[in-house]
KEMI-69576 format. One record per atom (N, C-alpha, C, O): residue in one letter; y, z, x. Coordinates in steps of 0.1 Angstrom, whole numbers, plus 5000, padded with zeros to 4 digits. Layout:
N
AYZX...
END
This chain:
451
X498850005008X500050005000X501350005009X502049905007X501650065015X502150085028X502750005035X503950015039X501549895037X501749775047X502149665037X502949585042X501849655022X502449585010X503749595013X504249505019X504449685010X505749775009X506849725022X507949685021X505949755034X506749785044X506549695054X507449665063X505349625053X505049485058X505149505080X505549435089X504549655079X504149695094X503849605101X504749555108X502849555101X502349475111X503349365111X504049365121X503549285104X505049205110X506049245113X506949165115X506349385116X507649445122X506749495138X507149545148X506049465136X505049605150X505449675151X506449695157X504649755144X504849885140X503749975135X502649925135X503750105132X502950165122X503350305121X504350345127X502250405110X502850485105X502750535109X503450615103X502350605119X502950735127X504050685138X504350775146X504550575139X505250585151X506750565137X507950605140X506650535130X507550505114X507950665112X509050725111X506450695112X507150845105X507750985118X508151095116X507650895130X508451005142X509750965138X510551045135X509950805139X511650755140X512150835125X513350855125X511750865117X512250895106X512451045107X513651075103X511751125110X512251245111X513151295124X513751405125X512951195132X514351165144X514951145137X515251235130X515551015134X517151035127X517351115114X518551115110X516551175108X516751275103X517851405110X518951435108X516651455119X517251565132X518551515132X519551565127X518551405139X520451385148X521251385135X522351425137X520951345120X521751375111X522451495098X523351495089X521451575104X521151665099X522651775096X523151845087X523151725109X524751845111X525251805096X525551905089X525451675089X526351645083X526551695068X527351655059X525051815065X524651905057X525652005058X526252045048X525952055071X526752135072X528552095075X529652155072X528451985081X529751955084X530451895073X531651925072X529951835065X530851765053X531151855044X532351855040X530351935039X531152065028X532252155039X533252195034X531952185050X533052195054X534452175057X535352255057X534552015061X535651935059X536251935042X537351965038X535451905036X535851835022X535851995011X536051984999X535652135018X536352215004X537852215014X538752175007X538152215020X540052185022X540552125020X541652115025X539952015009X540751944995X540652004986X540951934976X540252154983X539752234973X538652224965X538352314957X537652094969X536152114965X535552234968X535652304978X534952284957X533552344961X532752314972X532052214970X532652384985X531552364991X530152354991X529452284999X529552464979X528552424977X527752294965X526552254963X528552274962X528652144955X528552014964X527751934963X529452004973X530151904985X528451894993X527751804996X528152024994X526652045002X525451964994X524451925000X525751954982X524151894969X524751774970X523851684973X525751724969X526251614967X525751544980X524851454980X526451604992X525751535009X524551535007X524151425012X523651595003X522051565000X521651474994X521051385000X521851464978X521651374975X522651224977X522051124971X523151204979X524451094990X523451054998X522850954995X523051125007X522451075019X520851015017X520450905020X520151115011X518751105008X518350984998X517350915000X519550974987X519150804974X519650704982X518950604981X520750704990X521550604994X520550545010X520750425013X519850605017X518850615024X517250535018X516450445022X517350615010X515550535002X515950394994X515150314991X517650374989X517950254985X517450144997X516650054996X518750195012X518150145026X516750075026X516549955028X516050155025X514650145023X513650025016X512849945022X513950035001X513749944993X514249884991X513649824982X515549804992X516149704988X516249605006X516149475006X516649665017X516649585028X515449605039X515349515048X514749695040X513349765044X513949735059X513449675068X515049795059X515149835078X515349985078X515550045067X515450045091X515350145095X516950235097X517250325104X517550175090X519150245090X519150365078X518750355066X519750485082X519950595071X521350595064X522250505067X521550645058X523250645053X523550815047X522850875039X524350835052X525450955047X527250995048X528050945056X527551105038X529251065040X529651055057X529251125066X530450955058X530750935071X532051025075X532951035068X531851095089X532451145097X534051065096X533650955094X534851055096X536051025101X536350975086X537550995083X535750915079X536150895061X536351005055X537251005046X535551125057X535951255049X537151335057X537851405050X537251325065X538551395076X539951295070X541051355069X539651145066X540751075064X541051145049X542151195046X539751125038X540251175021X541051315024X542351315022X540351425029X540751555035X541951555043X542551655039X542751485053X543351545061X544751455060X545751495065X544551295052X545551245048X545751165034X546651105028X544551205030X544551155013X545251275007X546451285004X544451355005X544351474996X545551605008X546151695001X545751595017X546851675024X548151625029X549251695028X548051515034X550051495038X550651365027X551751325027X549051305016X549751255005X549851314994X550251284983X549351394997X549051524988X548751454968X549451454958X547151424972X546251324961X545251444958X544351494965X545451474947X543951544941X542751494947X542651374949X542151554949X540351514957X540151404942X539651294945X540351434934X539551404922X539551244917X538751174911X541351184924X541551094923X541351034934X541650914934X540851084945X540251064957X539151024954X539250904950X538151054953X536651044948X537150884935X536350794938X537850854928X538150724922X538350634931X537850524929X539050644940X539450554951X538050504959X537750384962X537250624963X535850584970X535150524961X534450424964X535250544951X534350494938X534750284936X534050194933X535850294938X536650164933X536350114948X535550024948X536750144958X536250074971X535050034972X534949924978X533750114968X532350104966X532349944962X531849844968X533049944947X532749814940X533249714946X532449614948X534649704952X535549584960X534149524969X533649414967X533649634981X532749614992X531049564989X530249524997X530849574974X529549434968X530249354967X529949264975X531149334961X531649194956X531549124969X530849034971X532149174977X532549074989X531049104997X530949035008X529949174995X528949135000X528149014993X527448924997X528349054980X527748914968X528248824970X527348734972X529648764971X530148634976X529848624988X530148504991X529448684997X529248635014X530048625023X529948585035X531448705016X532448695028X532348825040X533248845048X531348895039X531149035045X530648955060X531048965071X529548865055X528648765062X529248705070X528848705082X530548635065X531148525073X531648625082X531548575094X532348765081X532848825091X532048865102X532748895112X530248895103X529548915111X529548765124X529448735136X529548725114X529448555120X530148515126X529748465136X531348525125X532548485131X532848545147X533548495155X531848695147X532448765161X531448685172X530248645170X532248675182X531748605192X530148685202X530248805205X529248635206X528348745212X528448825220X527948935220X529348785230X529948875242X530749005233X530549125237X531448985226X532049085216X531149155209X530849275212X530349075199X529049195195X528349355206X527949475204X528549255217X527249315230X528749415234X528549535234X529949375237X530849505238X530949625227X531049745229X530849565214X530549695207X529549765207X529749885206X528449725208X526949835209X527349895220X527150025220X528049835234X527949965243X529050055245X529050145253X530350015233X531350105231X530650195221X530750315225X529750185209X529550265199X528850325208X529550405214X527550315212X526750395227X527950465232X527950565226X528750465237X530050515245X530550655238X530750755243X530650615227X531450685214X530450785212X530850905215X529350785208X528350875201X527950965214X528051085213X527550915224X527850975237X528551095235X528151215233X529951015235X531251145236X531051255226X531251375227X530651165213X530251305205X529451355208X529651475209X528251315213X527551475219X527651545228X527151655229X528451485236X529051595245X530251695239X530351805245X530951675231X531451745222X530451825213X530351955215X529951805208X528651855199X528352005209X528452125207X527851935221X527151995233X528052145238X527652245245X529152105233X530252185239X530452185260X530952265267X529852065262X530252025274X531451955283X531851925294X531851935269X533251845271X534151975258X533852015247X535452005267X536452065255X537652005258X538051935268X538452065245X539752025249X541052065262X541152175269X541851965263X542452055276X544252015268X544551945258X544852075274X546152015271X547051955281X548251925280X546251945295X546851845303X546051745304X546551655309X544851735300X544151615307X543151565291X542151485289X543851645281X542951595263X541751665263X541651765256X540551605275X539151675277X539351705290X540051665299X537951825290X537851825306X536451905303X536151915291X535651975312X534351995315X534352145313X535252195319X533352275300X533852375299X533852465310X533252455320X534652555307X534952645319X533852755318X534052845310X532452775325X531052835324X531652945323X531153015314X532653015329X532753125331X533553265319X533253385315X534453185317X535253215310X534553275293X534553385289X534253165289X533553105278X532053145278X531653105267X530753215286X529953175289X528753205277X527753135276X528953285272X528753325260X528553245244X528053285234X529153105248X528953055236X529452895241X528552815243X530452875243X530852735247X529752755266X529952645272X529452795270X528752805281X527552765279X527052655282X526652875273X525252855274X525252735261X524552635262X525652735254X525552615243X525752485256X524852395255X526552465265X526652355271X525252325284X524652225288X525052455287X523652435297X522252385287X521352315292X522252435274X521052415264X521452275264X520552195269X522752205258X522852065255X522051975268X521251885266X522352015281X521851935294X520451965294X519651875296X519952085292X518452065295X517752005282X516651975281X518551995275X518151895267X517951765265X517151715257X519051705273X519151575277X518051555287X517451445288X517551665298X517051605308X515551585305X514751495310X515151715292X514351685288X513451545282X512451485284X514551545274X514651385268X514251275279X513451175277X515151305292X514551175299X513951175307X513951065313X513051285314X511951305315X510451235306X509451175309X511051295294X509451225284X510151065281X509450975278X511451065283X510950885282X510550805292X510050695292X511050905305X510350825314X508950805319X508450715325X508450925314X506950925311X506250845298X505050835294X507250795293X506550715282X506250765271X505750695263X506550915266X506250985257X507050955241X508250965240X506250935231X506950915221X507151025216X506351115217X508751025208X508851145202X509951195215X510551305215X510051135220X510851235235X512051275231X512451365238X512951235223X514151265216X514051365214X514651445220X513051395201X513051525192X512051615197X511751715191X511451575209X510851725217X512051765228X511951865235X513351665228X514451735234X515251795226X516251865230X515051765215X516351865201X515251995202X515552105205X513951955198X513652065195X513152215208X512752335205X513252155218X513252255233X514552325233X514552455232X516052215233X517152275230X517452385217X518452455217X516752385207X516652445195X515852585202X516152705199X515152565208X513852685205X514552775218X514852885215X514852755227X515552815241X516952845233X517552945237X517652745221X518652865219X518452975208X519153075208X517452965201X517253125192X516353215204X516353335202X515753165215X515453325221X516453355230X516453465236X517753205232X519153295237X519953365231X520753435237X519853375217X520453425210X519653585206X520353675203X518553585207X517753665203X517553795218X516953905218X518253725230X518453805243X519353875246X519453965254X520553775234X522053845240X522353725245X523553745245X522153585253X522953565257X523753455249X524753405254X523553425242X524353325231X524853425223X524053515219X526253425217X526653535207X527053485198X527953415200X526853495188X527053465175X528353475170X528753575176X529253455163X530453435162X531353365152X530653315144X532753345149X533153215145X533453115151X534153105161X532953025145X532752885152X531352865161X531152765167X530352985161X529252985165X528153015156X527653115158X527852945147X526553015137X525853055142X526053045154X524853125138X523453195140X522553075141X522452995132X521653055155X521252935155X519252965148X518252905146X519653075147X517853135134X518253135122X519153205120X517853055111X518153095098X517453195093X516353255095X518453195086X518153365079X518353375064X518353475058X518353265060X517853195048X517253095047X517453005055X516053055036X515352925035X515252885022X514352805020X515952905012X515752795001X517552825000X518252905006X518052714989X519252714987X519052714969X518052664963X520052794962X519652814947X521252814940X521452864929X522552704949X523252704941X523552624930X524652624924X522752574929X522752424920X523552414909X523952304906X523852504901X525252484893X526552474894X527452444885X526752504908X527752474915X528252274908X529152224902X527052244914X526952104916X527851974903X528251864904X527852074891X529052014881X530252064881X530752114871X530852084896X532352104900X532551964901X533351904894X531651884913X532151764914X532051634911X532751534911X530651654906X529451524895X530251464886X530751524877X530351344889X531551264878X532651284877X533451254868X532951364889X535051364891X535451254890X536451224884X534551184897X535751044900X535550924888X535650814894X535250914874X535650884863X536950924861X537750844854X537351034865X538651114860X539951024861X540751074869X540250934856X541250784856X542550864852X543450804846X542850974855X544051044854X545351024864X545751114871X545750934864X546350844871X547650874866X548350774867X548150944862X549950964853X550751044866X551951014867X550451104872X551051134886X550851104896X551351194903X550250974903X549650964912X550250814913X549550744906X551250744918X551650604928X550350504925X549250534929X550650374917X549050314919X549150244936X548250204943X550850254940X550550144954X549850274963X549350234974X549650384962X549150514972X547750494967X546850504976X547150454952X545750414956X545350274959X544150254962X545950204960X545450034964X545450074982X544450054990X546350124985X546550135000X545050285003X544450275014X544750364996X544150444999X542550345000X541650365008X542550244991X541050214988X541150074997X540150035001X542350014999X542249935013X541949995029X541449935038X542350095028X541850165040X540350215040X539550205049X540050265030X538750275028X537650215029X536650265032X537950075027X537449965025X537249875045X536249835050X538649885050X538649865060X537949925069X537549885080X537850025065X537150145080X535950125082X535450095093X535050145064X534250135063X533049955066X532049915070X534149925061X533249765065X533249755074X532449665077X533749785084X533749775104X532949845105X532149795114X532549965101X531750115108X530450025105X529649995115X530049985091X528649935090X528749775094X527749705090X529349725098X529549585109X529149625118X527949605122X530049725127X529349775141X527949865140X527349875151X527349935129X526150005131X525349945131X524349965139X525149805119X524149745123X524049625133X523049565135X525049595138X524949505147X524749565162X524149495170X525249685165X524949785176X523649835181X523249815193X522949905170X521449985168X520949855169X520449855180X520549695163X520049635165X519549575178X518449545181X521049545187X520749505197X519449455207X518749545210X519249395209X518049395221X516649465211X515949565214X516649405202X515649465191X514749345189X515149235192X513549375181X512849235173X512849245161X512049195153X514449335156X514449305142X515249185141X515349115131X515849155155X516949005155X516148875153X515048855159X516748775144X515848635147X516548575165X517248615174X515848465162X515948385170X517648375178X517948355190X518448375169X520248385164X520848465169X522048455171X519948575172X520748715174X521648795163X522648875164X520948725149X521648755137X520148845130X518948825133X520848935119X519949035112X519448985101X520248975091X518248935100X517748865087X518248925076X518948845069X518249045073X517849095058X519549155060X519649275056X520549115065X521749205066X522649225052X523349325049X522349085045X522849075033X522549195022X523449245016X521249225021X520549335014X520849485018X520649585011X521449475034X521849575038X523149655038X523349765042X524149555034X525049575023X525249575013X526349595009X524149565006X524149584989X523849704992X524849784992X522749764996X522649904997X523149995007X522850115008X523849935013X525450065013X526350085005X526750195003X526949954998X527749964987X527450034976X528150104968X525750004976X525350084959X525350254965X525850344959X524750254977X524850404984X526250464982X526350584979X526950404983X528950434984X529650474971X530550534966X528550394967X529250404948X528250554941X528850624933X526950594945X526150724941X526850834943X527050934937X527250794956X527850914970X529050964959X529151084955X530250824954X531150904948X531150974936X532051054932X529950934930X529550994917X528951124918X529151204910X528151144928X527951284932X529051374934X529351474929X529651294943X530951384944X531551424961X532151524965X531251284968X531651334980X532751204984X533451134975X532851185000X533951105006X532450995008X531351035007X532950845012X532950745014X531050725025X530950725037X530050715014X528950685019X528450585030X527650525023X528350545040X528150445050X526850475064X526650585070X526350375066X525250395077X525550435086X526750425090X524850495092X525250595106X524850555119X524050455119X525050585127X525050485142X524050565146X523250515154X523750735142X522550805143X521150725142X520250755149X520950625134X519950565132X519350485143X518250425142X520450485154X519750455167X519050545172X518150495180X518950655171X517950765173X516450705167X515550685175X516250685154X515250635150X514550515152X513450505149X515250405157X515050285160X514550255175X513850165180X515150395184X514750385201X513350445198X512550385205X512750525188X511550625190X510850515185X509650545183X511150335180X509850235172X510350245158X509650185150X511250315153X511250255140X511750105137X512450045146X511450065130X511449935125X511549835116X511749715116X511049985103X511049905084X511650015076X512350105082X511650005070X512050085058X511450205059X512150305057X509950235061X509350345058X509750475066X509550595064X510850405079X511150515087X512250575078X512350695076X513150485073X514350525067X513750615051X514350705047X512550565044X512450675032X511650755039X510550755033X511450815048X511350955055X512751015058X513251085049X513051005064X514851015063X515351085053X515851195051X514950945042X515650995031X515151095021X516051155013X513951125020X513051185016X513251335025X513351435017X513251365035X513951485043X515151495039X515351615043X515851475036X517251485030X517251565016X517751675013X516451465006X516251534995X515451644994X515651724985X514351655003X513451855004X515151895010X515851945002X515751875020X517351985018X518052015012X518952095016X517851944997X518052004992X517752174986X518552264984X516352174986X516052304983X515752424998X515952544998X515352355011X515152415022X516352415031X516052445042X518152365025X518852345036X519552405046X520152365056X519052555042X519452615053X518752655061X519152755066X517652595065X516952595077X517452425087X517652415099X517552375081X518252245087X520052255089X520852185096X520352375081X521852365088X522252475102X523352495107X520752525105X520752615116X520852525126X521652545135X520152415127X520152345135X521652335147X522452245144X521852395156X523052435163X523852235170X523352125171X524552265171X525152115176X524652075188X524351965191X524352195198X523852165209X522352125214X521852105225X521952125201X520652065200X520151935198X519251865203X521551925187X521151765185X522351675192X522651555190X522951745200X523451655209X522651595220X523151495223X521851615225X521151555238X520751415229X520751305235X520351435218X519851345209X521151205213X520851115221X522351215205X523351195205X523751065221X523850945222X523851135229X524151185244X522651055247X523250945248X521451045248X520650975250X521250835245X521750745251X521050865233X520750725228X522350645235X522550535238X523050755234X524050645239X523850575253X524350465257X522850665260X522650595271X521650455272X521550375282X520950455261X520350325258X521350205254X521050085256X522250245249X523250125239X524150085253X524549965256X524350195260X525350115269X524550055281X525250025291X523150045282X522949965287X522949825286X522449755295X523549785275X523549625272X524949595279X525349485277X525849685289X526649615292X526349505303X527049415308X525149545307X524549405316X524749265313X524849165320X524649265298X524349165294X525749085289X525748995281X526649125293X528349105292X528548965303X528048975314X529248855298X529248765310X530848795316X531848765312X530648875327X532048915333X532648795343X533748785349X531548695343X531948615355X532748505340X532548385339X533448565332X533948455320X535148595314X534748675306X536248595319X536748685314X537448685299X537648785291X537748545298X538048525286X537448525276X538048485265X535848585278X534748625268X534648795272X534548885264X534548825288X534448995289X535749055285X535649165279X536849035288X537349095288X538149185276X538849295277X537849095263X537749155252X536549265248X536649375241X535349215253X534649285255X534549425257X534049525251X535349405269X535249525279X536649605270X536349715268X537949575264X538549635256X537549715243X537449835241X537049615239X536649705229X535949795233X536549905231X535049795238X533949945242X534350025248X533750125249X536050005258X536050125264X536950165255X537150285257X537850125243X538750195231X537950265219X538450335211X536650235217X536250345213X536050415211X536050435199X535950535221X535650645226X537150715231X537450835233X537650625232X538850655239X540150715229X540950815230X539850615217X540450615200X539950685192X540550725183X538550735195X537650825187X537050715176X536250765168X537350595174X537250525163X536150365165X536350285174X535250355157X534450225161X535450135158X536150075166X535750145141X536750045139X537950015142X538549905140X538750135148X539750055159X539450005169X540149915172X538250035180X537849945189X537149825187X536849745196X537049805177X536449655171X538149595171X538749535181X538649605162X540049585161X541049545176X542049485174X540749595188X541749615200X540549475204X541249385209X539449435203X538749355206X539249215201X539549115208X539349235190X539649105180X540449045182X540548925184X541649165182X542749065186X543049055198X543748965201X542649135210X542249105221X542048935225X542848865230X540548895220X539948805223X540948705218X541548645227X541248685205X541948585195X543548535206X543848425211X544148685208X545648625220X545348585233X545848475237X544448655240X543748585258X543648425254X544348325258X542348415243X542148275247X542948165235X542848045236X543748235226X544948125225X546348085237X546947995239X546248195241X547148185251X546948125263X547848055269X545848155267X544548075280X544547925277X544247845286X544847875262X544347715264X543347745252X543447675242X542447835254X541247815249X540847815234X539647825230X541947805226X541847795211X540847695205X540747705192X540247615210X539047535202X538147665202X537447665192X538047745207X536647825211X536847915196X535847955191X538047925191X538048035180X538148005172X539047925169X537148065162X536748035147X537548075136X537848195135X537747995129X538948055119X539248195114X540448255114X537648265110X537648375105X538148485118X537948595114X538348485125X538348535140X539948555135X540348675133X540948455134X542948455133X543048545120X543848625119X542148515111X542448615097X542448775103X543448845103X541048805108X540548905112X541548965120X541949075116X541948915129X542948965138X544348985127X544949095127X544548905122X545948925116X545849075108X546649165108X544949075103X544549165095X544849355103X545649445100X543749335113X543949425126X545449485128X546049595127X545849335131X547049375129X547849465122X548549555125X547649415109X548149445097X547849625099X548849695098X546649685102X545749775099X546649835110X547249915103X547049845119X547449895135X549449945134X550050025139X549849825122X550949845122X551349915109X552449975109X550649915098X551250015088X550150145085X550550255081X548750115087X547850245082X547750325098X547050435099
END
């Protein structure tokens, strides 16, 4: 049934190596159980609502993944879309969450249409290869940086932004969380260099187990801004919570609210989000045999219907802006390959619902090595960059190192675009660029100079 479904053997593949990659990217996404009700009650959501909602968000919109495009990508509210509803929707435009959640809801629909007509398509199409292969090893770059962040190995400085933590000072919590993150990493690449499958998540889970008997020694301290890395609860029972936010975004209460503050809210929406899942699946794919011959994603079309349809549940649940996660490189390095990895995924998502606080113990510095790895797989495609052609690397090479640098995929896609578009109009070389390429850029533009 299985092989019906999931059609293994023409992916090469099978189920146990299906069902590791799935409970890998599971692990590396697991934070966003905890992180997204956090961000999104400082729009005055209920957090424990915001928490059922990320569950089910992630877990339907995931097994959609699954059945409708049978690759190995997960989906949940995205990181930097809930910080945007949160930190500039709902706070310095000061927009009810509620009319927030309408805006994700109305972007949902804008982002089928334009996958139903094909113009999502023409935009994959349009980016040049050398540019594709700079984004996988900027997104690699980027996810990186987050786990070193995650890791607490990297903090902030105020002369230099980041810098390396201070062991001593700190040692107690931003310390030993940063030594767990590295033996975690090394762990990790140790068993891949041994060939060991699973080597990811026997490095989340070494970093996990070394920090509850640090914590359990005294030398990790528990704190604010440090949870307890043992749970100390295991079912979750708030579930009525959950009609605080279930169908807010029907709420067409629009009599105080600017319609140009939501066209512009749900064009930004729209914009972020259609780059972030441009760049995830074109990134995690890379140097894969899910690519044809083309270096294009067969089933990509279907994999935008079910983000969109995922984007549109997500707002009806009740959270910020549903989209695929670049985590799903975690599951894709361990052999995943079809769908069955991603309804494991998603299917662990939904048991978090009832068991989630055993998965929100899950400490950051755990699943960063996770994080931290995979990026070191993605940026190895910068080999494959033709640097001896600069008028192909060197947009390239903008985009991936503005990534990480911007904190943003989709503005380093963006510094790329129009990158590439002014060098080689200006170089002479304007036959080489494809129409959709001057829109694109103009657009960028557009995006750089007023949002």
């Amino acid at each position: 049934m299985l092989e019906k479904i999931f059609k293994l053997q023409k992916n090469k593949t099978n189920v146990k190596t299906e069902l590791v990659a799935g409970l890998t990217t599971f692990v590396t996404m697991a934070y966003i159980l905890a992180v997204n009700p956090t961000i999104l009650s400082e729009t005055g959501m209920n957090p424990d609502a915001v928490f059922v909602a990320t569950a089910l968000a992630a877990g339907v919109s995931t097994i959609l993944m699954s059945l409708i495009a049978n690759l190995p990508f997960a989906l949940a509210p995205g990181l930097g879309l809930n910080a945007y509803v949160t930190y500039e929707v709902c706070g310095a435009m000061g927009i009810p969450w509620q009319v927030a959640l309408v805006a994700v809801l109305i972007e949902a629909g804008v982002f089928l249409v334009l996958t139903l007509t094909n113009v999502t398509t023409f935009l994959f199409e349009a980016i040049p290869k050398d540019l594709v292969k700079g984004l996988t090893v900027g997104i690699g770059l980027f996810i990186a940086f987050i786990g070193f962040q995650k890791g607490k190995v990297v903090v902030a400085s105020e002369d230099t932004l980041v810098k390396i933590v201070d062991f001593n000072d700190n040692f107690y919590t931003d310390g030993i969380s940063a030594i767990l993150c590295l033996v975690g990493v090394i762990v990790i690449g140790i068993f891949y260099t041994r060939k060991v499958r699973g080597s990811i998540l026997i490095g989340v889970g070494v970093s996990w187990g070394l920090g509850m008997l640090a914590q359990v020694a005294g030398l990790y301290k528990v704190g604010e801004g440090y949870p307890s890395v043992i749970p100390t609860k295991f079912i979750f029972d708030d579930f009525a919570s959950f009609t605080d936010s279930f169908g807010a975004c029907f709420d067409l209460g629009f009599s105080n609210v600017n319609i140009i503050d939501i066209v512009t809210i749900v064009f930004s929406l729209l914009f972020v989000d259609l780059f972030n899942v441009m760049g995830s699946l074109l990134g995690c794919t890379a140097n894969t045999s899910m690519l044809d011959e083309n270096g294009k994603l067969p089933a990509m079309k279907r994999a935008l219907i079910a983000d969109s349809l995922g984007n549109a549940f997500g707002a009806i649940c009740g959270t910020s802006t549903t989209t695929v996660y670049v985590e799903s490189s975690a599951g894709i390095n361990e052999g995943g390959r079809t769908g069955l990895s991603t309804c494991v995924t998603g299917l662990l998502f939904l048991v978090s619902l009832v068991i989630g606080p055993i998965f929100i113990a899950i400490p950051g510095f755990a699943v960063a090595p996770a994080l931290i790895f995979v990026g070191f797989l993605m940026a190895m495609n910068v080999v494959d960059i033709d640097f001896k052609n600069p008028s192909e690397s060197m947009p390239a090479y903008l985009c991936f190192i503005c990534m990480p640098i911007l904190y943003s995929i989709s503005d380093g896609i963006g510094v790329g675009v129009v990158s590439y578009v002014v060098i080689n109009l200006i170089a002479g070389k304007y036959k080489k660029i494809k129409p959709l390429m001057y829109i694109l850029a103009g657009i960028f533009v557009l995006k750089f100079a007023l949002f």
